[in-house]
N, C-alpha and C positions, 0 to 999 in steps of 0.2 A: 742087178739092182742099179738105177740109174743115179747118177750121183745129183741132188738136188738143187744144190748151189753154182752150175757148171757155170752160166752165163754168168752169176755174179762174182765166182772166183777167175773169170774169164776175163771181164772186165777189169778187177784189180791187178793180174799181170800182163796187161798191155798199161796199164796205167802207169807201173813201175817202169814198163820199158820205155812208155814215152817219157817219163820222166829222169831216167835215165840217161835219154837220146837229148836234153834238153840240158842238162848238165853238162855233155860232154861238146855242145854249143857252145853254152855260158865258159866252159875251161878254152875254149881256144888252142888249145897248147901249148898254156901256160901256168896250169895251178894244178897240177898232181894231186892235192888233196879232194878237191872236185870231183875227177876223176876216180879216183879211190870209194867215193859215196855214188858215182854212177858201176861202177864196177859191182857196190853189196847191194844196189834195186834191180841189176840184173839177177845176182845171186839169188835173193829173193823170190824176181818173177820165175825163175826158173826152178826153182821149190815148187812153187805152185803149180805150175803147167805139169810137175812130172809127176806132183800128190792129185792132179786132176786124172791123168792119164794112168794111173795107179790105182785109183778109186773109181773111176768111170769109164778107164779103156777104150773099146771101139768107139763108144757114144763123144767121149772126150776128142779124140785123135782125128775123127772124123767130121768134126766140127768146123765148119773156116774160120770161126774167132780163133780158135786154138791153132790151126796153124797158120793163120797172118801173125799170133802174138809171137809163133815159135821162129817163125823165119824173122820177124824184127828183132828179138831177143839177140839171134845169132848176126844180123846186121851192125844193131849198137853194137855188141860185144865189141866185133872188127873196130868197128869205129875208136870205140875204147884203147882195144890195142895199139890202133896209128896215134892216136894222141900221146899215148903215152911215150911211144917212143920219138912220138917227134919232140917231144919236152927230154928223154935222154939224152936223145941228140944233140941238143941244144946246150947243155950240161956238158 
């Protein structure tokens, strides 16, 4: 059974990722709590892509929306993590 919503639940986590990726801009590597709220719209996008890929399987995974959003998701993430530690560092 195809899942219905794919493109539009496709669309809201790359949403979350770029909005994620846009936060972790705005924090520079210098506001941890920024980071902290790009860290739970990755969590989020990443709910999605795997309740995508749960509920509509091949048709999900095999998508290129789904995997541009999956390879960005895992890009911010990194990003995420050097920000962060470049603010521990700094610390």
């Amino acid at each position: 059974m195809a899942y219905e919503n794919l493109h539009e639940e496709l669309q809201r986590a790359s949403a979350l990722v770029n909005a994620a990726q846009e936060a972790v801009i705005q924090a520079q590597g210098q506001d941890m709590e920024v980071l902290e709220q790009a860290e739970q719209q990755l969590k989020s996008a990443e709910q999605t892509l795997r309740n995508l890929q749960r509920q509509a399987g091949t048709e999900a995974t095999q998508n290129s929306q789904f995997q541009q959003a999956f390879e960005e998701l895992h890009d911010v993430r990194q990003q995420v993590q050097e920000a962060q530690q470049n603010i521990n560092d700094i610390l």
